[in-house]
Structure formats: structure tokens, C-alpha cells
C-alpha positions, 0 to 999 in steps of 0.5 A, a space after each residue: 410517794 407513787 411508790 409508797 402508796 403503790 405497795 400499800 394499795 397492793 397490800 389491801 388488793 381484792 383476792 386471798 393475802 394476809 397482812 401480817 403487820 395487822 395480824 400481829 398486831 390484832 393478835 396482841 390486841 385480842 391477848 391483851 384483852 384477856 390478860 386485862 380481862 382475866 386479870 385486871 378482875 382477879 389482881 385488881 377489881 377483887 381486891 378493890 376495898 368498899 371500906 377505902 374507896 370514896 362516895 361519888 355523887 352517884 352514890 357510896 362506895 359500892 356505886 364506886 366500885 361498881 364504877 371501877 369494875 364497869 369501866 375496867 371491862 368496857 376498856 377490855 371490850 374496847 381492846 378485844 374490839 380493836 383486835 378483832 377489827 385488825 384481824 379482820 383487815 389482815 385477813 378476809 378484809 380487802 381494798 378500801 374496807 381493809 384498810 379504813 378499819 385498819 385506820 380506825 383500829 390503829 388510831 384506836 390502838 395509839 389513843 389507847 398506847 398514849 394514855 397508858 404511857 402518857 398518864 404512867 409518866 404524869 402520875 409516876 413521874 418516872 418511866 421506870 414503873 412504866 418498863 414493869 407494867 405489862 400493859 404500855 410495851 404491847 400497847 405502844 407495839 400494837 399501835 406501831 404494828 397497826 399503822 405498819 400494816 394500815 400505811 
């Protein structure tokens, strides 16, 4: 056990290094961001209908929509956000601060690969849909190259 925890202190030493795990797995991050970013909007939101989408409580379907389209980009912030945390632990980040971001962002990298996969599997009830979708694989990688580079 010295041993293990031995390399992962010498991982987030003070002084120049880079953590490639983390670096890796912040890049993904930051590209998935753009891809759901860019294309959630052009593929998804865009051709959200206000005709089939229902009211809420909080008003008609443009207030649905208008809920949809938020909530789509908060989740694209979240992931630019993480990915950036987790370049900055690889990169100019040392000793403790690297690696208490590098937790956070890698308990924050499997929360986001869990629901994806969770949810994919109990609303499609097959993993097939989930080998299509571009988002659970990079996902799942992130996380697993986040706590790579955080242990």
C-alpha cells in the first residue's frame, strides 16, 4: 500500500510534470463539451417542436422548450468545466491542490458516465442503443482516466 500511494504522491510532486491520464482525460471532457455543445443545439434543441412539447407548471411549451434548451447547455458548461479542472491538475497544478481537483473532477466525470449509462440502459432497456450514442464511451473513458490519474 506505501507503495501505491508512494507513486501517487510522486505524481502530483511540486515542480514541472504533466499527468498524462488527466490530460486525457480533460482533453475528452473539454471535446465532448463542444460536441454536445454544437451539436446537441443543431441536432437536438433546434428541432425540438413547441406543437408536441407539453406545459409544465411553469408555463406552455415555449417555457418547456426554453427548459430543455438551458438545461441542455448547463450540462455542456458542467463538462467544459470538468475538463478543464482536469487539465489543470495534469498540467500547472501540483501536490495537494492537483490532486483534490483531480478527485472532484473525476467524481464529477463518473456521476456524469453513470447517469448516461444508467438511464440509457432503464429507458432503452438494451445496451445496443447505448454502443450507438457517442456520448456513454468517452464518458465511461473520462471517468476511468480521471481516477487513473487522481489514484
Amino acid at each position: 500500500m506505501a507503495d501505491a500511494r508512494g507513486r501517487a504522491d510522486a505524481r502530483f510532486a511540486e515542480g514541472p510534470g504533466v499527468n498524462v491520464p488527466l490530460v486525457v482525460a480533460g482533453s475528452l471532457a473539454i471535446l465532448g463539451a463542444a460536441v454536445h455543445g454544437v451539436g446537441g443545439e443543431v441536432l437536438v434543441v433546434r428541432k425540438l417542436s413547441r406543437a408536441m412539447l407539453p406545459s409544465s407548471p411553469l408555463g406552455g411549451p415555449v417555457m418547456t422548450k426554453a427548459m430543455i434548451h438551458v438545461t441542455w447547455h448547463m450540462t455542456t458548461v458542467a463538462f467544459l468545466t470538468v475538463g478543464c479542472a482536469l487539465l489543470l491538475s495534469g498540467t500547472v497544478l501540483h501536490g495537494e491542490a492537483a490532486r483534490g481537483l483531480a478527485l472532484v473532477a473525476a467524481g464529477a466525470s463518473t456521476g456524469f458516465a453513470l447517469l448516461a449509462v444508467g438511464l440509457g440502459l432503464a429507458y432503452m432497456r438494451s445496451p445496443r442503443p447505448l454502443l450507438r450514442h457517442p456520448g456513454p464511451g468517452p464518458l465511461t473513458a473520462t471517468a476511468a482516466l480521471a481516477w487513473w490519474g487522481a489514484l
